[in-house]
Backbone as CSV, one residue per row, in Angstrom:
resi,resn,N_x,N_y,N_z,CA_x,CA_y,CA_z,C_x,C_y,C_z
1,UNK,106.866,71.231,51.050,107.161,72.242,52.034,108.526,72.832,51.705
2,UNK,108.556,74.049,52.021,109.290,74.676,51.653,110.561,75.047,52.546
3,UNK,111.972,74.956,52.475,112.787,74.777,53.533,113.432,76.368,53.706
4,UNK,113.344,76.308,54.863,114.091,78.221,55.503,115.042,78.403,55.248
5,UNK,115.284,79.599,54.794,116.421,80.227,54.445,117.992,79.868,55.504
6,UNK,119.088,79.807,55.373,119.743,79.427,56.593,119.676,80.601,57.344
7,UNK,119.897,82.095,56.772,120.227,83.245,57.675,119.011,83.111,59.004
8,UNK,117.549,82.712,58.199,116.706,83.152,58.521,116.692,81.604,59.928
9,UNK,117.242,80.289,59.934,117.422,79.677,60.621,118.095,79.776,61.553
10,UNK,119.142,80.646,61.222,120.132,81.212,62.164,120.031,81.847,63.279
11,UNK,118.763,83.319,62.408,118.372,83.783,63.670,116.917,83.196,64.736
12,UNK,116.260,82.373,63.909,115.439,81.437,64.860,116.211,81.080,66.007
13,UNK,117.576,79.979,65.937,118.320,79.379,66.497,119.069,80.555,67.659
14,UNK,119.302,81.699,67.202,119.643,82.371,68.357,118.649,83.304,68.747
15,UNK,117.585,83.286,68.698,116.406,83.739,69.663,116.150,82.540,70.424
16,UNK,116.113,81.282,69.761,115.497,80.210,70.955,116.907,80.042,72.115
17,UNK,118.002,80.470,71.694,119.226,80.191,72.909,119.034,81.597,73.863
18,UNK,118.738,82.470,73.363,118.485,83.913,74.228,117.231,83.272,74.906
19,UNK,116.126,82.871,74.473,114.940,82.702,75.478,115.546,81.451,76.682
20,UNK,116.464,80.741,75.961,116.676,79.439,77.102,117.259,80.584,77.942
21,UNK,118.449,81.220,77.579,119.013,81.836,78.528,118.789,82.379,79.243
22,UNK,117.674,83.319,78.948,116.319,84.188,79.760,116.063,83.643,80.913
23,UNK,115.331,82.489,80.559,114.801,81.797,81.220,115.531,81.035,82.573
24,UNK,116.640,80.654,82.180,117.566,79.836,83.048,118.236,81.117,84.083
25,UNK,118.284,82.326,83.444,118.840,83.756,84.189,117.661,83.909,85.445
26,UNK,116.491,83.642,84.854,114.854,84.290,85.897,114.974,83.425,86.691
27,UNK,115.492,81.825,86.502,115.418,80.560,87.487,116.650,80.763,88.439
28,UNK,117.764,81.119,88.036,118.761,81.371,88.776,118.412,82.389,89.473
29,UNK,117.848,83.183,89.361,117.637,84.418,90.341,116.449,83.987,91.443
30,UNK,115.367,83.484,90.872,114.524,82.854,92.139,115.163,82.008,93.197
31,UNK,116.327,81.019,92.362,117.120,80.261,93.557,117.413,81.222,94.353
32,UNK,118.109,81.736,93.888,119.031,82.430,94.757,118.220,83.704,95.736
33,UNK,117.321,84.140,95.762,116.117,85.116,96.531,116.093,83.327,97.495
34,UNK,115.219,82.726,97.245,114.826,81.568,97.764,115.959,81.040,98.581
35,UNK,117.096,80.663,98.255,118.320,79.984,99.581,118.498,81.625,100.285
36,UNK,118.678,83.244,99.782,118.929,83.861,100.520,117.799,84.436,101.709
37,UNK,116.542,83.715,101.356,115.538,83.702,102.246,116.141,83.090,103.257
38,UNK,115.640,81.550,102.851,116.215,80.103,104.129,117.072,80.738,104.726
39,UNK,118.846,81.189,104.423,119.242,81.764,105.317,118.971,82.658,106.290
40,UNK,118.416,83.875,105.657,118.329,84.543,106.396,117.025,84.233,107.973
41,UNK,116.313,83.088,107.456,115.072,82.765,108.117,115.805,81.852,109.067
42,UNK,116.985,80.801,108.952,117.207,80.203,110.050,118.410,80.750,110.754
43,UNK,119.194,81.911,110.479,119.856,82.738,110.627,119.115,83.281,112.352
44,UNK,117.820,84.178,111.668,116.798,84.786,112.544,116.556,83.959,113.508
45,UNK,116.403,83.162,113.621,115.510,81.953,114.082,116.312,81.279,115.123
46,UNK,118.065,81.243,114.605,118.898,81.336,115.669,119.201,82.174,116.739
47,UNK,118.862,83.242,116.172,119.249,84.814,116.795,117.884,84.678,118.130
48,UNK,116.980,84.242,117.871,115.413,84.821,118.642,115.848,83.514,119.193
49,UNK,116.497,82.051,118.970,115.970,81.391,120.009,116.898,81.543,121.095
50,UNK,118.291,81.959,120.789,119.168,81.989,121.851,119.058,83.674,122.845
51,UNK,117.813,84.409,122.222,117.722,85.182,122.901,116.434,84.956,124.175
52,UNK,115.901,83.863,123.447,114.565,83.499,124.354,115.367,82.357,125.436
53,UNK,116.001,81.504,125.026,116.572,80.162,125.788,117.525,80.968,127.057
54,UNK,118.892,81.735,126.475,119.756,82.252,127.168,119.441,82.981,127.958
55,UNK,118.759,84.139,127.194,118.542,85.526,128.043,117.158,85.973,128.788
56,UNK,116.419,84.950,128.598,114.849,84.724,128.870,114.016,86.062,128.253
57,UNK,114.631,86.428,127.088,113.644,87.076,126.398,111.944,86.706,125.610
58,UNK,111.268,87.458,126.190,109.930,86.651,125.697,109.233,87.139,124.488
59,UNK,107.864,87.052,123.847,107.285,87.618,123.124,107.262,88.782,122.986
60,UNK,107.167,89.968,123.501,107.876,91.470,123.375,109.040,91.706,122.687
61,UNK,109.286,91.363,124.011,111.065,91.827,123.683,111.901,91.534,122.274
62,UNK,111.237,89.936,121.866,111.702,89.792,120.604,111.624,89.793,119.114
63,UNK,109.994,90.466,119.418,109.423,91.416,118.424,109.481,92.719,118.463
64,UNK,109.938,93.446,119.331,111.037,94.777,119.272,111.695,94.607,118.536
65,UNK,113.138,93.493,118.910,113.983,93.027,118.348,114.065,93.223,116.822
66,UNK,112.753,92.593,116.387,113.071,92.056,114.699,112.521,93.497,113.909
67,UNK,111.655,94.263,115.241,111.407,95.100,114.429,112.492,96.380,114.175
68,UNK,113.348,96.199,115.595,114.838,96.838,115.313,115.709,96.627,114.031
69,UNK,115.358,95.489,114.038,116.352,95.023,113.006,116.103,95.134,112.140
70,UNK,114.697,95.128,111.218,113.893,95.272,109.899,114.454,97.121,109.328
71,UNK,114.236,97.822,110.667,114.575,99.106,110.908,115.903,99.352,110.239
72,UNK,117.040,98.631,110.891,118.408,98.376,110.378,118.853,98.007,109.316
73,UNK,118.053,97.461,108.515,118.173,96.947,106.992,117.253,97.856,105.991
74,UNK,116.448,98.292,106.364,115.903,99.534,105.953,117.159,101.014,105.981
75,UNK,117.660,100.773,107.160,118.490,102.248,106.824,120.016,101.664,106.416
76,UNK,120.266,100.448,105.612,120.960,100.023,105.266,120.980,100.654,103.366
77,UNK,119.371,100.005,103.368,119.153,100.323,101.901,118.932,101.606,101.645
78,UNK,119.340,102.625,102.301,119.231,104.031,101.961,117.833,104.603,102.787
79,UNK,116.818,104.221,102.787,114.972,104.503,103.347,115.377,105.148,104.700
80,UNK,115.149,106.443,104.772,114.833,107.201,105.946,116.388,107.615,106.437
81,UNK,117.395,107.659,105.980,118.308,108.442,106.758,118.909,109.274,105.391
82,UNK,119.654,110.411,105.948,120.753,111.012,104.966,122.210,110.486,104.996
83,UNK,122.590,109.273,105.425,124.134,108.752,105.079,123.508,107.272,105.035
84,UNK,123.573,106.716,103.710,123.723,105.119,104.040,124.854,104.352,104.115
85,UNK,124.611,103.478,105.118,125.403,102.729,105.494,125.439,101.106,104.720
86,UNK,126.484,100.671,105.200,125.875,99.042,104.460,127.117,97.803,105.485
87,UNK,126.384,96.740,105.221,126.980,95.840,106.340,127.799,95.630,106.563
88,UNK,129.151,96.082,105.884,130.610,96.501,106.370,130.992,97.019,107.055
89,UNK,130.541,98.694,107.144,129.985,99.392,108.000,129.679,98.557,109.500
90,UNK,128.558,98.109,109.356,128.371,97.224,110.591,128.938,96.570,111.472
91,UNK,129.761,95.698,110.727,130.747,94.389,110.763,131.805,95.627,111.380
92,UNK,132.180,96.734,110.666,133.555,97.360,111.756,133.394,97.974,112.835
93,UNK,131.911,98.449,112.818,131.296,99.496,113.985,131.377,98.528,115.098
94,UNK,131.279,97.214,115.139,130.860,96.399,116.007,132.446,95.727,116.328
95,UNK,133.291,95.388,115.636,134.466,95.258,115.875,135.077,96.564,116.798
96,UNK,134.772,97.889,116.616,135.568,98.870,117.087,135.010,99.314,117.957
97,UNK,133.438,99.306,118.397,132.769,99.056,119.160,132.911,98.404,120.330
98,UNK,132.394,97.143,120.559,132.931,96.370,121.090,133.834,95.388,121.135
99,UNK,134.630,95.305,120.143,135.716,94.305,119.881,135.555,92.918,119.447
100,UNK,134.407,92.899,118.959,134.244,92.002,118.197,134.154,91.716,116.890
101,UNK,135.325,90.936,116.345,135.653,91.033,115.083,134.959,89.705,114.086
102,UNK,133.934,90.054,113.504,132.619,89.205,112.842,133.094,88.374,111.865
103,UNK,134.231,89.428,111.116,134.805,88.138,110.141,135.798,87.390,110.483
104,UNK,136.723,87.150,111.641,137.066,86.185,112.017,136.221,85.259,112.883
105,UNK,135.027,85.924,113.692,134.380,84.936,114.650,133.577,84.123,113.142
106,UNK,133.160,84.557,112.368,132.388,83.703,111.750,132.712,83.311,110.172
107,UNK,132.619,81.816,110.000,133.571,81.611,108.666,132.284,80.347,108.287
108,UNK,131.794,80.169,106.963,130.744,79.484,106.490,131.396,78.156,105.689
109,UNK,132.299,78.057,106.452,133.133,76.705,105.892,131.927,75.022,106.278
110,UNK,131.368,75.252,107.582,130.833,74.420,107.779,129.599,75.506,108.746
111,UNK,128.698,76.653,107.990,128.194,77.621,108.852,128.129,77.643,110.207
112,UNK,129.467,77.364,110.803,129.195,77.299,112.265,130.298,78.847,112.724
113,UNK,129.925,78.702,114.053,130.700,80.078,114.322,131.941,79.214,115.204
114,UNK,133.208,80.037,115.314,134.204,79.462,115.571,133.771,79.487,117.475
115,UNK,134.729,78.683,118.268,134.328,79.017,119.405,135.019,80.261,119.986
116,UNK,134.333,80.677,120.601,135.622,82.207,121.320,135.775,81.757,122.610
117,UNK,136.990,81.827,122.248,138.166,81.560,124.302,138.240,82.772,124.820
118,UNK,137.880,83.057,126.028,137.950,84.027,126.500,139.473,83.681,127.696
């Protein structure tokens, strides 16, 4: 048997590190879709139960809700308006708004929200 050229080993050797890399790039990106799911799913999930527990919102009301909100991330990503906005935007409208300031109430050190003293 006949042994390969080195050039020609060379570039074997860096196609098989580009495919690992490929590969490990496509896996890193599913993680990361996948934990930014979970969040966002127990995120939601917080949001609907303290609106059902607290505020006695029921089945309606809190499928309005999500469908408000689906709405809101839609005209986040540009779909259906002429100015997009994006969640910064949000975060200050709602600070200047009502005075609530999102990035100090909430810090993901231990994902909890700080308490607010009124």
């Amino acid at each position: 048997m006949k042994a390969l050229p080195a050039s020609r080993m060379k570039k074997l050797a860096k196609q098989a590190v580009a495919a690992e890399v490929g590969e490990l790039d496509e896996l890193k990106r599913k993680w990361q879709d996948e934990i930014q799911t979970d969040i966002a799913r127990q995120l939601t999930a917080a949001v609907l139960y303290s609106l059902n527990v607290r505020y006695g919102w029921g089945r309606v009301r809190l499928r309005r809700f999500l469908d408000e909100l689906d709405s809101t991330f839609s005209d986040m990503d540009g779909v259906g308006i002429v100015s997009p906005f994006d969640c910064d935007d949000l975060i200050e409208r709602i600070k200047q708004d009502h005075g609530i300031d999102l990035v100090k109430e909430i810090q993901c050190q231990s994902c909890t929200m700080r308490k607010h003293t009124r």
